[in-house]
C-alpha positions in Angstrom: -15.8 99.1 -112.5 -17.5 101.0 -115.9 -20.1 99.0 -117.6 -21.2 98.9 -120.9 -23.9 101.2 -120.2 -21.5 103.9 -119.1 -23.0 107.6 -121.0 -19.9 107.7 -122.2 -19.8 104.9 -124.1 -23.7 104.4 -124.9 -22.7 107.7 -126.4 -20.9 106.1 -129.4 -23.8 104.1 -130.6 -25.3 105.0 -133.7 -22.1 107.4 -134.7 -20.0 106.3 -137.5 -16.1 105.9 -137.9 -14.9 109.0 -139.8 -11.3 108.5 -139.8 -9.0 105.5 -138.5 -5.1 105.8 -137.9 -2.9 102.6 -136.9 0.0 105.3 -136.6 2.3 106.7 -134.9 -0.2 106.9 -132.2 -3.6 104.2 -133.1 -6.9 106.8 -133.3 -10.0 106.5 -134.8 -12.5 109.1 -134.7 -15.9 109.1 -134.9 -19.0 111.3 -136.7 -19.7 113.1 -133.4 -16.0 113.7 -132.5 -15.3 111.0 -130.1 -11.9 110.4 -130.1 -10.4 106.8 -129.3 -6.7 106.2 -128.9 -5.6 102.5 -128.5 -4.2 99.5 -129.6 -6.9 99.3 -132.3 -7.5 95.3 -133.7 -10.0 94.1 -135.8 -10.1 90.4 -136.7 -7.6 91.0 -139.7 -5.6 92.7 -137.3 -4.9 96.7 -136.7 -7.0 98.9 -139.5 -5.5 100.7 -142.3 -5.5 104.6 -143.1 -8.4 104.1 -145.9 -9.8 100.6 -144.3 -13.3 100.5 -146.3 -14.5 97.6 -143.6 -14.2 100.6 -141.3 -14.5 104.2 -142.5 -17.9 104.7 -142.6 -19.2 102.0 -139.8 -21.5 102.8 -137.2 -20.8 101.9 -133.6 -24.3 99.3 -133.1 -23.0 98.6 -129.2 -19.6 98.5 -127.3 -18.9 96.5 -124.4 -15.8 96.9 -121.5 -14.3 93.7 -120.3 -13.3 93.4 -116.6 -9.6 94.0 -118.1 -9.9 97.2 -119.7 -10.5 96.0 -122.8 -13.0 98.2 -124.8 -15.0 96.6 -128.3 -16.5 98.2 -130.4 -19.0 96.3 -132.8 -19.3 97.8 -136.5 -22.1 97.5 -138.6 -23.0 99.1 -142.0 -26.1 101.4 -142.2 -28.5 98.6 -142.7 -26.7 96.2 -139.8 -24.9 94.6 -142.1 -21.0 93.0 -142.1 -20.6 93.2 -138.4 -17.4 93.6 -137.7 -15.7 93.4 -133.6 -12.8 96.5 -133.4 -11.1 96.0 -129.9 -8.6 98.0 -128.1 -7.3 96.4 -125.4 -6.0 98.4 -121.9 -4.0 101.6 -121.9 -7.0 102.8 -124.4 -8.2 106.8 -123.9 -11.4 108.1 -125.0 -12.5 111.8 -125.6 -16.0 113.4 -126.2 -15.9 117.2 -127.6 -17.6 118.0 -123.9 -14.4 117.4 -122.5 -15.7 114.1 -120.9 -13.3 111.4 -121.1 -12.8 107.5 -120.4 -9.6 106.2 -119.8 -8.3 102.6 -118.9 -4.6 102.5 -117.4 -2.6 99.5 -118.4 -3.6 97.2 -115.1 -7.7 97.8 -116.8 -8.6 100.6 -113.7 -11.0 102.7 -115.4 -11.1 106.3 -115.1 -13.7 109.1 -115.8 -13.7 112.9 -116.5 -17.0 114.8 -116.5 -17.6 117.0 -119.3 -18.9 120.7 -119.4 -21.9 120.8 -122.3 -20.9 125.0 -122.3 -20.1 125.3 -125.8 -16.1 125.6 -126.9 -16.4 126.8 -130.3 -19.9 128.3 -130.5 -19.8 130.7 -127.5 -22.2 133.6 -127.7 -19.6 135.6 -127.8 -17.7 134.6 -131.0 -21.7 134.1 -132.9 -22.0 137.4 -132.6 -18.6 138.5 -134.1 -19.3 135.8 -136.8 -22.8 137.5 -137.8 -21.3 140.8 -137.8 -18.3 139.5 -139.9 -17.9 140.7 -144.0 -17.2 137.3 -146.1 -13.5 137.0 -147.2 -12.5 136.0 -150.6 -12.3 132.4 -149.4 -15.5 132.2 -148.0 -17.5 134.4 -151.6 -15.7 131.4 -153.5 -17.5 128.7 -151.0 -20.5 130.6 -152.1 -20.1 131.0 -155.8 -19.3 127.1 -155.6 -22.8 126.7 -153.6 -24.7 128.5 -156.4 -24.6 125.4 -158.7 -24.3 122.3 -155.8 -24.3 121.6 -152.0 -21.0 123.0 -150.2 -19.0 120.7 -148.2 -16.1 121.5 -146.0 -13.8 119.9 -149.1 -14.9 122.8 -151.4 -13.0 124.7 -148.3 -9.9 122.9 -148.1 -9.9 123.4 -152.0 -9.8 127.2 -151.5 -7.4 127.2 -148.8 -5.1 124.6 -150.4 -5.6 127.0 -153.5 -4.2 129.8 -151.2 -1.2 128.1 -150.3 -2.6 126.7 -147.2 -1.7 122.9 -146.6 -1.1 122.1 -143.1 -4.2 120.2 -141.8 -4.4 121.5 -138.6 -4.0 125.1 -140.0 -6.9 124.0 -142.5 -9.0 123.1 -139.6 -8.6 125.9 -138.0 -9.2 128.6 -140.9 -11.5 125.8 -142.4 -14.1 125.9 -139.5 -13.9 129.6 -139.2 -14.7 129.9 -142.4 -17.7 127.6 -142.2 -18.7 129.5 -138.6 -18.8 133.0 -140.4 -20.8 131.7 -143.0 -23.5 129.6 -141.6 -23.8 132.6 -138.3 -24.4 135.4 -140.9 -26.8 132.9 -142.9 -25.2 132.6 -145.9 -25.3 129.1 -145.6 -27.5 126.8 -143.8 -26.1 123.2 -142.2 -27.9 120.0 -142.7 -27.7 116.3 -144.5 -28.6 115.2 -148.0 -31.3 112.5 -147.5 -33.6 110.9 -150.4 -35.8 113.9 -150.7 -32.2 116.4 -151.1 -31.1 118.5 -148.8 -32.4 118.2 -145.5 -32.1 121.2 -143.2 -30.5 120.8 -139.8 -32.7 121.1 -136.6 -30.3 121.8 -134.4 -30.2 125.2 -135.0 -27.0 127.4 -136.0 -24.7 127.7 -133.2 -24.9 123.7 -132.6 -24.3 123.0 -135.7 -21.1 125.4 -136.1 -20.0 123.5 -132.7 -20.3 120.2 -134.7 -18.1 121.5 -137.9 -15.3 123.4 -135.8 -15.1 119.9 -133.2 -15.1 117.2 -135.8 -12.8 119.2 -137.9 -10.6 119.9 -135.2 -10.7 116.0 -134.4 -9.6 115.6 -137.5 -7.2 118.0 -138.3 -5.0 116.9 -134.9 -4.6 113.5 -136.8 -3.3 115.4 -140.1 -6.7 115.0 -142.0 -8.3 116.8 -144.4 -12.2 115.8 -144.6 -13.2 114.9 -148.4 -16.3 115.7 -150.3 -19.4 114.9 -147.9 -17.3 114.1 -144.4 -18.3 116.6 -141.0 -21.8 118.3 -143.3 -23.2 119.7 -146.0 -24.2 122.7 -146.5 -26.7 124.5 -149.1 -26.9 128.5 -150.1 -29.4 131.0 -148.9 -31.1 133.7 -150.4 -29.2 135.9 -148.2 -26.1 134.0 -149.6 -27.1 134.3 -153.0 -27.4 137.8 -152.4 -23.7 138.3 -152.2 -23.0 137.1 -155.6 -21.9 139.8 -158.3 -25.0 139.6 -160.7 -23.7 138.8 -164.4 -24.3 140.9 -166.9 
């Protein structure tokens, strides 16, 4: 029997719902790239495509019934609107370690151990990334980033622009994209907080781990992520540099 307490699902808390699917096949995904497939119920039933009650939410605490069923309590950021989001047995759940949680349909629990070796950011593909030369996609993510914060939307914008429309193929050229960018430091990852934009501590080869997993999460459920969703991102000096100086 898994407990409440479970790594796996302790995990969750304090990540927020980035994308929710009732079908064909019920996901929701969170800020970290945890992905949950399931029956998904809320107390107005199964949640929509663009549910606001739940894009957005964090997970505050989840808690595994002897039956398999998993629930997930939502909050906003300040703890308000709580909001119960169960799924009950066969329910799957994936971290971007490979670790997964898994209840069959008779509520036996099941666990895979992860491996924290990196599946994006391997030293190997940083080093091609910092040696790369910027395509035009990537020189118009940085002419965008002279005058505002890049997201991974001003990507999809380019690519779309290209011709590109399939959202896994957007993820996939997408994160690249945002890899070669961030590993030759062109840009630099973070979070917009009160005080602008807030540098990431994690260093660039977690953060490009972060990008090319949540994007991937999200581009196997056919979504493109909007202004703001996965991380933003702000021009360097170095970045800068690249730009054609007007005359």
């Amino acid at each position: 029997m898994i407990d409440d307490e479970h790594p796996l699902l302790t995990a969750l808390t304090g990540q927020w719902v980035e994308a929710a699917d009732p079908a064909p096949q019920p996901v929701l995904v969170t800020s970290r790239a945890a992905v949950l497939h399931g029956d998904l119920r809320g107390p107005s039933g199964a949640p929509t495509r663009d549910d606001a009650r739940v894009l957005g939410a964090f997970v505050t605490s989840s808690v595994l019934a002897a039956d398999g069923t998993l629930t997930l309590l939502l909050a906003d950021a300040d703890g308000g609107r709580p909001m119960p989001l169960a799924v009950a047995a066969p329910w799957g759940l994936a971290l971007p370690d490979g670790s997964a949680l898994a209840a069959a349909e008779d509520g036996r629990i099941g666990v895979r151990p992860g491996d924290p070796a990196p599946r994006f950011a391997t030293p190997a593909a940083m080093a091609a990334w910092a040696a790369s030369d910027p395509d035009e996609v990537e020189l118009a993510v940085l002419e965008a980033g002279l005058d505002d914060w890049v997201t991974p939307g001003d990507v999809v914008a380019e690519l779309v622009e290209r011709g590109v429309r399939d959202p896994r193929e957007i993820a996939r050229h997408g994160a690249a994209a945002l890899a070669r960018l961030v590993a030759r430091g062109d840009l630099e990852a973070g979070s917009i907080g009160e005080q602008g934009f807030v540098a990431a501590a994690e260093g660039q080869a977690a953060s490009i781990e972060h990008v090319a997993a949540l994007w991937s999460a999200l581009g196997g459920i056919g979504r493109r992520p909007g202004p703001g969703q996965i991380a933003w991102f702000a021009i360097t000096d170095r970045g800068r540099s690249r730009m054609p100086v007007s005359s």
